[in-house]
Predicted model as a PDB file, atoms N, CA, C, CB and O in Angstrom, pLDDT in the B-factor column:
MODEL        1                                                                  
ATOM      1  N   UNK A   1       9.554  -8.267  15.238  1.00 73.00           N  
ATOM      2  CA  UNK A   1      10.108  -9.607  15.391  1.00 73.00           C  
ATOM      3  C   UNK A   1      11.576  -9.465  15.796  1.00 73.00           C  
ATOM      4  CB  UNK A   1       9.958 -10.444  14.067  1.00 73.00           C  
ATOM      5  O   UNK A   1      12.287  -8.664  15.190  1.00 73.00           O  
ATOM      6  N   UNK A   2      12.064 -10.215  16.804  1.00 82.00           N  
ATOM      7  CA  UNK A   2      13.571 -10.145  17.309  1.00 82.00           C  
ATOM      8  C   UNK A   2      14.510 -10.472  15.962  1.00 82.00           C  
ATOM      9  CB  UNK A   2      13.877 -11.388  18.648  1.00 82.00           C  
ATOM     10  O   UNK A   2      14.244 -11.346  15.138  1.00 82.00           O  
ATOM     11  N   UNK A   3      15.217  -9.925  15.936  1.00 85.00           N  
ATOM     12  CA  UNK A   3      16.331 -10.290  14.864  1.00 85.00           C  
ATOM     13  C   UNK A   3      16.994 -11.434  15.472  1.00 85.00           C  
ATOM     14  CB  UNK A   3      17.450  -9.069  14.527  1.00 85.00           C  
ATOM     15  O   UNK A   3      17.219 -12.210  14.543  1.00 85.00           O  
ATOM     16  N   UNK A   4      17.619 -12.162  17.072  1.00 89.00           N  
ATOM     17  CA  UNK A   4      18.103 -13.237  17.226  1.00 89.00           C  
ATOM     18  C   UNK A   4      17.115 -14.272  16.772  1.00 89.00           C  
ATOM     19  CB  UNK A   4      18.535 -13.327  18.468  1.00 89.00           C  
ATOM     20  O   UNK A   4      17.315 -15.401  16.323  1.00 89.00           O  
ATOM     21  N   UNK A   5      15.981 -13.605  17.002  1.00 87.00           N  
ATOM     22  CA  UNK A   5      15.191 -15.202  17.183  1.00 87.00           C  
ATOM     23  C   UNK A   5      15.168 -15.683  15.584  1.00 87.00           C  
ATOM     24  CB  UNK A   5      13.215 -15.109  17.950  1.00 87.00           C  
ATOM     25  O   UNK A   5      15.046 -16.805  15.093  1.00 87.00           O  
ATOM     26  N   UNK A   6      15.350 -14.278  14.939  1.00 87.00           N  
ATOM     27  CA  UNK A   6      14.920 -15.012  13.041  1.00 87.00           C  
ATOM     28  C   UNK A   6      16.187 -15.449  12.676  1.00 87.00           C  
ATOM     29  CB  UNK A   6      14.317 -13.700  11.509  1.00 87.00           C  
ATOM     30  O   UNK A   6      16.124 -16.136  11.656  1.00 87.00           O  
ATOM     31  N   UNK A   7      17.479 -15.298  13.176  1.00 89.00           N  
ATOM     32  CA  UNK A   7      18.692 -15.717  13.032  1.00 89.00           C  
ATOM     33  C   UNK A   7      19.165 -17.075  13.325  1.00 89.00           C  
ATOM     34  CB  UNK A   7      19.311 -14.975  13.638  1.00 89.00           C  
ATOM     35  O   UNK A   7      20.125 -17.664  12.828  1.00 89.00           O  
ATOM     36  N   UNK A   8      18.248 -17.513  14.302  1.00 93.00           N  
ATOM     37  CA  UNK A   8      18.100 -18.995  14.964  1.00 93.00           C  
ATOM     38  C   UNK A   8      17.090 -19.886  14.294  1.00 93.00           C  
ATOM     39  CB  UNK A   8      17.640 -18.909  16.498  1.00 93.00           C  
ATOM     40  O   UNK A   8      17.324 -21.087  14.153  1.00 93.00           O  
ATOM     41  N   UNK A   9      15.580 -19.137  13.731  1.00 96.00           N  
ATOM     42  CA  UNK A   9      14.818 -19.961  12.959  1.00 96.00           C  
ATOM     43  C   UNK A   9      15.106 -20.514  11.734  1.00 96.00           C  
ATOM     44  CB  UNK A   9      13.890 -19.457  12.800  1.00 96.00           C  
ATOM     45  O   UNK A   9      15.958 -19.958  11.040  1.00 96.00           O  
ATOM     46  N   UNK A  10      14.378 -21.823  11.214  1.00 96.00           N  
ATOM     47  CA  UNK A  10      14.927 -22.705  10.247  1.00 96.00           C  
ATOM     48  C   UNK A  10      13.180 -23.509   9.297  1.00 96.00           C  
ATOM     49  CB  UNK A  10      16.148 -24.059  11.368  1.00 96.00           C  
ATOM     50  O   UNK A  10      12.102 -23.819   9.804  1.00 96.00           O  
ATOM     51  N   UNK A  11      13.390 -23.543   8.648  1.00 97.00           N  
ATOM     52  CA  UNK A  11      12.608 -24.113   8.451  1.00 97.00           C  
ATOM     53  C   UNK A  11      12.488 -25.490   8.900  1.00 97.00           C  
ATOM     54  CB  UNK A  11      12.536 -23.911   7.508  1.00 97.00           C  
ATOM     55  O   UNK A  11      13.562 -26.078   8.770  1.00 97.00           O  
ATOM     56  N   UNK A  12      11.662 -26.133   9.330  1.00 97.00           N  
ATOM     57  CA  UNK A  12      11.082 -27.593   9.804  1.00 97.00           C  
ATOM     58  C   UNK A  12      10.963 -28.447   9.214  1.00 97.00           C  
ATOM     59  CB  UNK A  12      10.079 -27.729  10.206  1.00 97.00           C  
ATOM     60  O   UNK A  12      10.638 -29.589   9.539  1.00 97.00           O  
ATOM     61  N   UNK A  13      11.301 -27.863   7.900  1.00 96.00           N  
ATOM     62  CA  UNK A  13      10.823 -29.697   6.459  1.00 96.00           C  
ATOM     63  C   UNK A  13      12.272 -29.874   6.246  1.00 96.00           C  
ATOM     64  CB  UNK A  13       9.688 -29.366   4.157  1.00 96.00           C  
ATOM     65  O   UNK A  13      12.903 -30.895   6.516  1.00 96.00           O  
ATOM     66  N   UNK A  14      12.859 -28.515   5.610  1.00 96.00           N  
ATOM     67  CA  UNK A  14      14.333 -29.015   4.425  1.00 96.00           C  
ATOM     68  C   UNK A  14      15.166 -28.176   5.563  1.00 96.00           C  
ATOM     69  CB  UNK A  14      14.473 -28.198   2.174  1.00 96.00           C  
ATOM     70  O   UNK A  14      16.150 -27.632   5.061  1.00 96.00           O  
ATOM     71  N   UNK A  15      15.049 -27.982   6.696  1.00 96.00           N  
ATOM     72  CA  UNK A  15      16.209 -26.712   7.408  1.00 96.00           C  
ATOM     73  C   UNK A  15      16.991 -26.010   6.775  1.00 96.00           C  
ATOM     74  CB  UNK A  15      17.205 -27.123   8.259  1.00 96.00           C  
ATOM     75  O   UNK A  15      18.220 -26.031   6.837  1.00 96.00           O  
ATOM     76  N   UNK A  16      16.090 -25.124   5.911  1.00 95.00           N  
ATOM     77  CA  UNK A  16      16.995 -23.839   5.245  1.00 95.00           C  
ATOM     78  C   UNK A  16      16.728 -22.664   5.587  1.00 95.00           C  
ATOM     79  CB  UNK A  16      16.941 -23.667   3.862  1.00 95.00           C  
ATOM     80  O   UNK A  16      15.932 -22.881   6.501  1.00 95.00           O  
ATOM     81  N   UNK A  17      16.813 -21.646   5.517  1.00 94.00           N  
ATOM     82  CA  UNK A  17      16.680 -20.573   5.944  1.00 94.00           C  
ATOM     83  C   UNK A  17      15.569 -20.018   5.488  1.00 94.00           C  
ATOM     84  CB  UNK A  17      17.627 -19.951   5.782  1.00 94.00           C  
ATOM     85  O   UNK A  17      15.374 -20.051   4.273  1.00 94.00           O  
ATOM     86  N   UNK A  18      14.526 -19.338   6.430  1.00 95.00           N  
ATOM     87  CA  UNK A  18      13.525 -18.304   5.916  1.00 95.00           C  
ATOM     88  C   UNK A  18      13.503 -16.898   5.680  1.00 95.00           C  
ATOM     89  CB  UNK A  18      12.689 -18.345   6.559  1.00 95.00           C  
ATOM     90  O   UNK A  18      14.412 -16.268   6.221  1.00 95.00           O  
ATOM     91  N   UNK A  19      12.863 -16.400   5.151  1.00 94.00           N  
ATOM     92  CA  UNK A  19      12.837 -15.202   4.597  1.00 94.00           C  
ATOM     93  C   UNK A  19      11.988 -14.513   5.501  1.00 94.00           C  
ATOM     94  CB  UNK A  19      12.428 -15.182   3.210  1.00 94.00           C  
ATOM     95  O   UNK A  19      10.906 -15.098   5.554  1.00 94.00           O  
ATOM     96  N   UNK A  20      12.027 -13.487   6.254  1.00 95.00           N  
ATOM     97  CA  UNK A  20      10.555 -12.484   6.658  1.00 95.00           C  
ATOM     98  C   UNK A  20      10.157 -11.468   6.495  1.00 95.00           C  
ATOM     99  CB  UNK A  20      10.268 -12.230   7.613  1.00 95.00           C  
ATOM    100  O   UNK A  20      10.493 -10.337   6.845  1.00 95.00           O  
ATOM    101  N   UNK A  21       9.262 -11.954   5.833  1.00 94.00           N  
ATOM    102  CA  UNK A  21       7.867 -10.980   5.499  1.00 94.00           C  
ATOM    103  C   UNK A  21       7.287  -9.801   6.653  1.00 94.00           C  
ATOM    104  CB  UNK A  21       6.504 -12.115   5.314  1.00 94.00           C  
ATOM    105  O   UNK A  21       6.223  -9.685   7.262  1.00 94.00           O  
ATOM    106  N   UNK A  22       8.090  -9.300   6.627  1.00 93.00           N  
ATOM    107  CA  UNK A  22       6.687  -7.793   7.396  1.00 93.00           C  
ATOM    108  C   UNK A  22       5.950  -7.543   7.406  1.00 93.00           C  
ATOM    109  CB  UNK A  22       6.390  -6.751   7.384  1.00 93.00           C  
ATOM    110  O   UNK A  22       5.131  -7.823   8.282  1.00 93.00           O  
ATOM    111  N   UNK A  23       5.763  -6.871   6.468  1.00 95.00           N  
ATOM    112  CA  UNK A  23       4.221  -7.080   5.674  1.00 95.00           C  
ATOM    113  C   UNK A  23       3.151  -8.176   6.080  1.00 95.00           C  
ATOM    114  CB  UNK A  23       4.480  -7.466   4.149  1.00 95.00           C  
ATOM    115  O   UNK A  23       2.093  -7.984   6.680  1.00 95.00           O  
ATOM    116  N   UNK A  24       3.635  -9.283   5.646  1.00 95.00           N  
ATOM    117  CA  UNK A  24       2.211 -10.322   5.401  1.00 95.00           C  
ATOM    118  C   UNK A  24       2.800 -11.085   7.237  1.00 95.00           C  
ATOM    119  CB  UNK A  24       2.304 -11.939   3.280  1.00 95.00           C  
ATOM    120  O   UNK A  24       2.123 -11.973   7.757  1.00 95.00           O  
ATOM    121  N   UNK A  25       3.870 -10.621   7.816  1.00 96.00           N  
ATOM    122  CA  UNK A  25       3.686 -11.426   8.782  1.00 96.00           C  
ATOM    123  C   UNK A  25       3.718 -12.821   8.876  1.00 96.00           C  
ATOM    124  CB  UNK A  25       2.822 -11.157   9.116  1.00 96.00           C  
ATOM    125  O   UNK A  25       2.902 -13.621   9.333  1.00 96.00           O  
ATOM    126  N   UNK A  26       4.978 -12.980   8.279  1.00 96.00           N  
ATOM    127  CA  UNK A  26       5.354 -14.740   8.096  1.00 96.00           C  
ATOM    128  C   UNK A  26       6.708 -14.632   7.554  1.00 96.00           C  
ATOM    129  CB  UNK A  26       4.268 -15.773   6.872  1.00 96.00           C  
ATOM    130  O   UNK A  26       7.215 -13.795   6.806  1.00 96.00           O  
ATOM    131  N   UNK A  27       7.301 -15.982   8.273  1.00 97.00           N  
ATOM    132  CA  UNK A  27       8.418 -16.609   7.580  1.00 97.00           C  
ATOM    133  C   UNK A  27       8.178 -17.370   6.186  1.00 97.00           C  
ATOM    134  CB  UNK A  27       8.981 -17.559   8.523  1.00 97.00           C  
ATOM    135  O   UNK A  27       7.235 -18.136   5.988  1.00 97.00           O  
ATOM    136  N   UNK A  28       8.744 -17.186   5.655  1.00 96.00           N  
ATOM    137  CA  UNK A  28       8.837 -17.847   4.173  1.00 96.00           C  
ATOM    138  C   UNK A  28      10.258 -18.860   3.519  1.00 96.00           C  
ATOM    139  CB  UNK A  28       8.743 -16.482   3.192  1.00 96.00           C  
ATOM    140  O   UNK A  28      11.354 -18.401   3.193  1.00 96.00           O  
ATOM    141  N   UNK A  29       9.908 -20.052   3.472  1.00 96.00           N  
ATOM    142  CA  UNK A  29      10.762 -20.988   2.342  1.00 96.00           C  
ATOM    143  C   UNK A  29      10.866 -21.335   1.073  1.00 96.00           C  
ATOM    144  CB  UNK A  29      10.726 -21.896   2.502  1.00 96.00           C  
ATOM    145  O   UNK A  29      10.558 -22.433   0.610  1.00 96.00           O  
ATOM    146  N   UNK A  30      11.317 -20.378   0.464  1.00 92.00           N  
ATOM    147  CA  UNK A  30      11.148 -20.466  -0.953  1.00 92.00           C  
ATOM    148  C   UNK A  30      11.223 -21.823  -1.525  1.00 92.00           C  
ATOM    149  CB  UNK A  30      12.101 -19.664  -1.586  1.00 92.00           C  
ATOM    150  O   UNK A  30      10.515 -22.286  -2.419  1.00 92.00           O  
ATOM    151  N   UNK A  31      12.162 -22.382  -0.895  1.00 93.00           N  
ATOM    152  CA  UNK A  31      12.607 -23.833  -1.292  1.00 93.00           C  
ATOM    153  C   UNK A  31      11.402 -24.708  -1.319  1.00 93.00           C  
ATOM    154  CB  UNK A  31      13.691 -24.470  -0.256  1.00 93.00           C  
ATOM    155  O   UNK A  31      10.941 -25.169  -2.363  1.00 93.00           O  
ATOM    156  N   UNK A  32      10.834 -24.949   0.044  1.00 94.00           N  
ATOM    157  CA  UNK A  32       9.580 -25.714   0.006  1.00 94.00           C  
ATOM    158  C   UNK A  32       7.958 -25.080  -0.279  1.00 94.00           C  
ATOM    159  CB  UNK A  32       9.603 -26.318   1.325  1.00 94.00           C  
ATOM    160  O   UNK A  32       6.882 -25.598   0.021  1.00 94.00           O  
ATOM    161  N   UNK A  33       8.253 -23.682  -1.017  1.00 95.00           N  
ATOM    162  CA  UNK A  33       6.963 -23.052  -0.960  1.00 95.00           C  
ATOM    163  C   UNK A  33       6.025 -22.992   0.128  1.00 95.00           C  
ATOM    164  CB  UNK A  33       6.339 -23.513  -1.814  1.00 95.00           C  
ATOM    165  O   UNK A  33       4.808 -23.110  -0.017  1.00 95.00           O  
ATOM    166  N   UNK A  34       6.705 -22.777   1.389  1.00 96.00           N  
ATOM    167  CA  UNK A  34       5.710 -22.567   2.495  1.00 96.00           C  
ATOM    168  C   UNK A  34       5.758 -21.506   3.555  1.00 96.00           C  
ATOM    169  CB  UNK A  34       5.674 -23.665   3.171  1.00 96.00           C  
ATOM    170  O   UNK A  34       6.411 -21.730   4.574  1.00 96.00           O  
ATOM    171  N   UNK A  35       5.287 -20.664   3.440  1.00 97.00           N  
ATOM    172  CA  UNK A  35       4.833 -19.319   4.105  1.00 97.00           C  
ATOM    173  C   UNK A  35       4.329 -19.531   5.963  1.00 97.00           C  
ATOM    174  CB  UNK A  35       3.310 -18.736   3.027  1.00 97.00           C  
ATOM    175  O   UNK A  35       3.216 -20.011   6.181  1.00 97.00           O  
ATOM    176  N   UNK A  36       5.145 -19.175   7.038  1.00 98.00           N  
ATOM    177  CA  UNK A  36       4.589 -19.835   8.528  1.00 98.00           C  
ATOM    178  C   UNK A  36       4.106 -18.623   9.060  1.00 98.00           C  
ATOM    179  CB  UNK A  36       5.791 -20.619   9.666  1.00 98.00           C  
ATOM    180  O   UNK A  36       4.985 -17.763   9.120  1.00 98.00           O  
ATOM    181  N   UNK A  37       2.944 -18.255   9.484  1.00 98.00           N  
ATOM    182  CA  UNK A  37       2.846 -17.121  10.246  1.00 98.00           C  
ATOM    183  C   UNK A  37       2.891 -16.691  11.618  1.00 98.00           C  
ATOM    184  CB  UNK A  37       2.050 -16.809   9.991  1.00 98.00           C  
ATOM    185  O   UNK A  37       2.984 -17.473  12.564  1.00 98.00           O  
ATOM    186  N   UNK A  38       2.833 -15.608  11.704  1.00 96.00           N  
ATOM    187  CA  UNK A  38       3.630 -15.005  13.050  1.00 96.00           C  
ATOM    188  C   UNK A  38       2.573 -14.651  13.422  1.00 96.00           C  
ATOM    189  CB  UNK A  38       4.801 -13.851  13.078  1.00 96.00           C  
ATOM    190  O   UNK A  38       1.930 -13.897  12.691  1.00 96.00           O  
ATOM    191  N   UNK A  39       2.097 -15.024  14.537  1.00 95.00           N  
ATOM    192  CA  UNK A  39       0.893 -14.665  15.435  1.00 95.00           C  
ATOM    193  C   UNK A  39       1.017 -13.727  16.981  1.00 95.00           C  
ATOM    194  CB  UNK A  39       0.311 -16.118  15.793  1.00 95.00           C  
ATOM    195  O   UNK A  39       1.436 -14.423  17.906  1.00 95.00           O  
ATOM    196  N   UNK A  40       0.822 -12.805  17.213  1.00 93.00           N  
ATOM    197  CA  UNK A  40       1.213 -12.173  17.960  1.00 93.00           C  
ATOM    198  C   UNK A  40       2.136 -12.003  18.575  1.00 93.00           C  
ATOM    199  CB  UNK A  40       0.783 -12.168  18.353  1.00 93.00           C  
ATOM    200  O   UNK A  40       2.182 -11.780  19.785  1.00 93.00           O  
ATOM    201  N   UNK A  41       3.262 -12.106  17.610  1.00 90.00           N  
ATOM    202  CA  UNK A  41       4.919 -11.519  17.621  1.00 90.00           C  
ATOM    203  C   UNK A  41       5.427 -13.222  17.918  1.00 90.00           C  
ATOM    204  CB  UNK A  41       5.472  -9.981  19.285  1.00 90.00           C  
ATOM    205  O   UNK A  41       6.556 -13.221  18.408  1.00 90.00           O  
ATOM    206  N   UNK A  42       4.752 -14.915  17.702  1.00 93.00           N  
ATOM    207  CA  UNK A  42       5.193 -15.733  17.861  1.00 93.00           C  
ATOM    208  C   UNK A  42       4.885 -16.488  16.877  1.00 93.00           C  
ATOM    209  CB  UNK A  42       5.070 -16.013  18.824  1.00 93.00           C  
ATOM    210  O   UNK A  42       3.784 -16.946  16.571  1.00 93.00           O  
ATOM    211  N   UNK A  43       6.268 -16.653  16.200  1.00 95.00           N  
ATOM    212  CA  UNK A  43       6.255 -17.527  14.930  1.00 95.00           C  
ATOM    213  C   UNK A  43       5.815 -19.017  15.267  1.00 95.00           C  
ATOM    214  CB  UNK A  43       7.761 -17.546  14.239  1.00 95.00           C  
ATOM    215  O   UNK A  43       6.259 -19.733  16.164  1.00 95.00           O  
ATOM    216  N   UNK A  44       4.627 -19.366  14.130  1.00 97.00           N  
ATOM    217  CA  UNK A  44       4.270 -20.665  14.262  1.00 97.00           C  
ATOM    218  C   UNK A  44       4.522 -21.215  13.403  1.00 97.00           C  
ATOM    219  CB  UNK A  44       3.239 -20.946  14.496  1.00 97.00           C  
ATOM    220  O   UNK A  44       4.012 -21.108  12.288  1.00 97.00           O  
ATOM    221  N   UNK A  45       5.636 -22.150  13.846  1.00 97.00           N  
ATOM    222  CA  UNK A  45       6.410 -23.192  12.696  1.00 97.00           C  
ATOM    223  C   UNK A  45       5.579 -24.382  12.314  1.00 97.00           C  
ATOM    224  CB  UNK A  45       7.864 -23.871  13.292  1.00 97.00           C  
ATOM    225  O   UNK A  45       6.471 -25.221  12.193  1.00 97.00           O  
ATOM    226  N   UNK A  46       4.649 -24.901  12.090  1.00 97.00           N  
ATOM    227  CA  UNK A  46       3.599 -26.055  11.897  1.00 97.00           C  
ATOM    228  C   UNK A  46       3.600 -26.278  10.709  1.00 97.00           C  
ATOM    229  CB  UNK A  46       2.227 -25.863  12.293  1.00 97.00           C  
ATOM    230  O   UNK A  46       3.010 -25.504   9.955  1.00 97.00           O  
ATOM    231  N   UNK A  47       4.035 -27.011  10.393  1.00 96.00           N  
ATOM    232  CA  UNK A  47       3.936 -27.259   8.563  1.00 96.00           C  
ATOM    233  C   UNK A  47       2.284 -27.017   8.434  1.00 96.00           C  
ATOM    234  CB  UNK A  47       4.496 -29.284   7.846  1.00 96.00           C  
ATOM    235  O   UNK A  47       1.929 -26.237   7.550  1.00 96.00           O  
ATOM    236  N   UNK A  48       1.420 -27.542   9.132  1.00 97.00           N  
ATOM    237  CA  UNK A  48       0.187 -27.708   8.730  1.00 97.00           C  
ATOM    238  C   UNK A  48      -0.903 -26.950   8.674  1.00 97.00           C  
ATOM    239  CB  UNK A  48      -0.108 -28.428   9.183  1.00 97.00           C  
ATOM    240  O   UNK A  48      -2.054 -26.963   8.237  1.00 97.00           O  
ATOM    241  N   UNK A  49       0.132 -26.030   9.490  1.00 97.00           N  
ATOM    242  CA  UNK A  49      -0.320 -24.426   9.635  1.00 97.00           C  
ATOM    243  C   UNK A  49       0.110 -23.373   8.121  1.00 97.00           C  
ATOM    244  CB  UNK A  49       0.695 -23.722  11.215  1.00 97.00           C  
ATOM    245  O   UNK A  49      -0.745 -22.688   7.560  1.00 97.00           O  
ATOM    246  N   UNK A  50       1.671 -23.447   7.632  1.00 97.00           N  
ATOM    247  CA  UNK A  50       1.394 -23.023   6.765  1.00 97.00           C  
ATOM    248  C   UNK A  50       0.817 -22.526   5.506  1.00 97.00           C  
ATOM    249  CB  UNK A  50       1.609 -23.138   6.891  1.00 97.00           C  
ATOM    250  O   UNK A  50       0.091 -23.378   4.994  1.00 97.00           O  
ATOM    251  N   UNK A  51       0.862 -21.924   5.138  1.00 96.00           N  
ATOM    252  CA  UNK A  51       0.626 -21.570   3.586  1.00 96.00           C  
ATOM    253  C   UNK A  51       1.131 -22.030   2.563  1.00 96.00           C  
ATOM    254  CB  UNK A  51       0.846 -20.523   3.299  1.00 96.00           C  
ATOM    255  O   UNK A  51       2.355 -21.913   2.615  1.00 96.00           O  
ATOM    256  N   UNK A  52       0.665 -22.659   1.346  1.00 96.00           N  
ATOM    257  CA  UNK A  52       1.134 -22.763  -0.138  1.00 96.00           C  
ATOM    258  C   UNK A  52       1.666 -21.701  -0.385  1.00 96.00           C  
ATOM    259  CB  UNK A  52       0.180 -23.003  -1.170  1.00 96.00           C  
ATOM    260  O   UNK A  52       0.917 -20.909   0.188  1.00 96.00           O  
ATOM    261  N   UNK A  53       2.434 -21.136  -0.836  1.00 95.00           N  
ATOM    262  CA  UNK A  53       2.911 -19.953  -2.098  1.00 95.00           C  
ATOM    263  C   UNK A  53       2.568 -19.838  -3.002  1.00 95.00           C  
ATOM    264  CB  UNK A  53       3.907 -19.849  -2.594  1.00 95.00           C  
ATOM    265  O   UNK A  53       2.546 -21.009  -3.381  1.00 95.00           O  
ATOM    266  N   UNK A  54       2.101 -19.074  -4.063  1.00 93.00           N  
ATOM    267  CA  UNK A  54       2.006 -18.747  -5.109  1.00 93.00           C  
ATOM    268  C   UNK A  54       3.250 -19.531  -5.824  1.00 93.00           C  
ATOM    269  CB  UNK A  54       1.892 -17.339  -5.123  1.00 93.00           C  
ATOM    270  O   UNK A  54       4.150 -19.963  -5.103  1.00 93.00           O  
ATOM    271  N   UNK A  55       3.303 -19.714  -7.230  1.00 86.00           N  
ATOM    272  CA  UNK A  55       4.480 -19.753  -8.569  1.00 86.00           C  
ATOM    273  C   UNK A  55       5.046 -18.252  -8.205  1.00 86.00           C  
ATOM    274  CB  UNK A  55       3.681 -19.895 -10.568  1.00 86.00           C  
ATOM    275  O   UNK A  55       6.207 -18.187  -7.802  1.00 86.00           O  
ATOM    276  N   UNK A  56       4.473 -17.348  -8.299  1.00 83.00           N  
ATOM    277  CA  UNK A  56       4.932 -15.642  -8.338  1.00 83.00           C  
ATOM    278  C   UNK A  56       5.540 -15.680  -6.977  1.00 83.00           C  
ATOM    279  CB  UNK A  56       3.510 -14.274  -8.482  1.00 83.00           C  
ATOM    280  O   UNK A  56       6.615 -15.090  -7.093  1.00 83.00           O  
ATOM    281  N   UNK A  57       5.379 -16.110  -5.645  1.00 82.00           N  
ATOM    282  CA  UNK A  57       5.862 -15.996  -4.441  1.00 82.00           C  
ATOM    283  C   UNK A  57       6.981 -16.473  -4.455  1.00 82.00           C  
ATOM    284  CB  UNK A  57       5.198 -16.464  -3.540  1.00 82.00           C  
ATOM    285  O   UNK A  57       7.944 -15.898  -3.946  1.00 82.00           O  
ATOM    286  N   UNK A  58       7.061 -17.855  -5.169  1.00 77.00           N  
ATOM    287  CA  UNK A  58       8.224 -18.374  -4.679  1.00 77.00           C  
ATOM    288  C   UNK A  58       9.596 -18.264  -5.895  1.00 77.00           C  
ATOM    289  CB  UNK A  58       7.807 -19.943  -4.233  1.00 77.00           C  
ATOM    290  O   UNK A  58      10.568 -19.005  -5.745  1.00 77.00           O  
ATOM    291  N   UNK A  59       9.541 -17.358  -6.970  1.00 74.00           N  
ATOM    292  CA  UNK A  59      10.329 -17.007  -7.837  1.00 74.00           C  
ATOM    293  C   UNK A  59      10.805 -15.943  -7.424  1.00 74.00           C  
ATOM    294  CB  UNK A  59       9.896 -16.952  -8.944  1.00 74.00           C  
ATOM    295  O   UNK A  59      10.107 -15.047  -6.948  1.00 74.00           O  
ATOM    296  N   UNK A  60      12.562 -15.864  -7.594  1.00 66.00           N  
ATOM    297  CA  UNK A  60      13.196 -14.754  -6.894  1.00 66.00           C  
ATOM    298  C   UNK A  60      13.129 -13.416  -7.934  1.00 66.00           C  
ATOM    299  CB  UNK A  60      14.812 -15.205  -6.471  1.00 66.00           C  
ATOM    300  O   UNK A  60      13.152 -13.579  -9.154  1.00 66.00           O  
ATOM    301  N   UNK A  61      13.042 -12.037  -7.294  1.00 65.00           N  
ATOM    302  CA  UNK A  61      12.941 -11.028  -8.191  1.00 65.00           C  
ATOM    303  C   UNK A  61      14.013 -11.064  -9.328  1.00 65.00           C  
ATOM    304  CB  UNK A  61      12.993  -9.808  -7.458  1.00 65.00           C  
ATOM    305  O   UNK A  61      15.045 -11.637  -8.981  1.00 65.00           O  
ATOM    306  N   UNK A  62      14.005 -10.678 -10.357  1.00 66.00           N  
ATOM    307  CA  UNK A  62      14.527 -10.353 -11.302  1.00 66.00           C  
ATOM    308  C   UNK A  62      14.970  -8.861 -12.203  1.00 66.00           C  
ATOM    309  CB  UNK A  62      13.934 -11.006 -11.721  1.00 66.00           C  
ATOM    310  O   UNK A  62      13.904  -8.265 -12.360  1.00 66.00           O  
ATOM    311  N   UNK A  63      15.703  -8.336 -12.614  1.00 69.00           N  
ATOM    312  CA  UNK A  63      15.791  -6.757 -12.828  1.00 69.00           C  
ATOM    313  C   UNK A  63      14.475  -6.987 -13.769  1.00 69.00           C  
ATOM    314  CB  UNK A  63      17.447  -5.948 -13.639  1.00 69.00           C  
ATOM    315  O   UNK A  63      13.433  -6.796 -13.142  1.00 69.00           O  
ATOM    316  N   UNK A  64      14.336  -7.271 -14.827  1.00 63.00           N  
ATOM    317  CA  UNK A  64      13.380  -6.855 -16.069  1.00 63.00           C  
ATOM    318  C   UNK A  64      12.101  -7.250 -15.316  1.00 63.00           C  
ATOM    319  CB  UNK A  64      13.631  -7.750 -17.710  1.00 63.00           C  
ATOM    320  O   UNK A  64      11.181  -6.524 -15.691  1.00 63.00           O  
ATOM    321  N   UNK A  65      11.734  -8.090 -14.442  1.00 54.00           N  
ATOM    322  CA  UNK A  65      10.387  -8.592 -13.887  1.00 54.00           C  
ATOM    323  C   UNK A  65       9.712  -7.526 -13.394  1.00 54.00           C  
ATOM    324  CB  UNK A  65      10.475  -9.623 -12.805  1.00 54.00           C  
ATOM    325  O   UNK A  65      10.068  -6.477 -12.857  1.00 54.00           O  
ATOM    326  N   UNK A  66       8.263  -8.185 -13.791  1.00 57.00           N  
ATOM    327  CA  UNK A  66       7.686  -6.547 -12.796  1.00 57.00           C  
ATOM    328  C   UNK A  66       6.352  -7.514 -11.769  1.00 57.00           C  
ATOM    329  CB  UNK A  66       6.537  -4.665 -14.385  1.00 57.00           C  
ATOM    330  O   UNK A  66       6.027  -8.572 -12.307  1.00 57.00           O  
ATOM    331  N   UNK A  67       5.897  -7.314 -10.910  1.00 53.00           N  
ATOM    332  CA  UNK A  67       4.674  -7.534 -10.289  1.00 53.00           C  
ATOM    333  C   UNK A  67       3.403  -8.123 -10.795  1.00 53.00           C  
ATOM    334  CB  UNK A  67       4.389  -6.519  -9.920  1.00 53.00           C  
ATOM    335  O   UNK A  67       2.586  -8.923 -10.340  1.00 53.00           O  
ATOM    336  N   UNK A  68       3.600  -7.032 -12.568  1.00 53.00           N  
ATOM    337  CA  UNK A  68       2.151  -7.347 -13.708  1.00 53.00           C  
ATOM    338  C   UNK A  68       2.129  -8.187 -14.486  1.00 53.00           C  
ATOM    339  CB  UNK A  68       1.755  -6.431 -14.638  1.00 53.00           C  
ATOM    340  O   UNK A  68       3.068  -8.390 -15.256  1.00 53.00           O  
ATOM    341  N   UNK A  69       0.963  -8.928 -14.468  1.00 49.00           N  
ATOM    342  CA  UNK A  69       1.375  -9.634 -15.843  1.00 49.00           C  
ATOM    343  C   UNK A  69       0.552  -9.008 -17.536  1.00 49.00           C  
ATOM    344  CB  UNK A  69       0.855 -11.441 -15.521  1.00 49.00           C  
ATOM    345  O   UNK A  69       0.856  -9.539 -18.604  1.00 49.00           O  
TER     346      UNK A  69                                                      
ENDMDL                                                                          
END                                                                             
């Protein structure tokens, strides 16, 4: 994924900044719990397209936190 282009992307509901995922291949808004995925190197911003988040997704890491419950 271009680093300008994720520097320029925003989220579409609250315009805050997303997070990206490598891994799972999506921008992420913690704020609005919604995950957008990147489809062959082209981010699809569609609210209606996104994903829900998990409670666990959208809580920021913590030192004592672990992955397990």
């Amino acid at each position: 994924m271009d680093k300008e282009l994720l520097a320029m992307l925003i989220c579409p509901l609250c315009k805050g900044k997303l997070k990206y995922d490598r891994e799972a291949e999506e921008l992420r808004c913690h704020y609005d719990g919604l995950a957008y995925p990147i489809r062959e190197d082209i981010p699809v911003m569609l609210p209606e397209e996104a994903r829900v988040m998990d409670i666990d997704e959208k809580l920021p890491p913590s030192p004592g936190r672990t992955g397990e419950a």
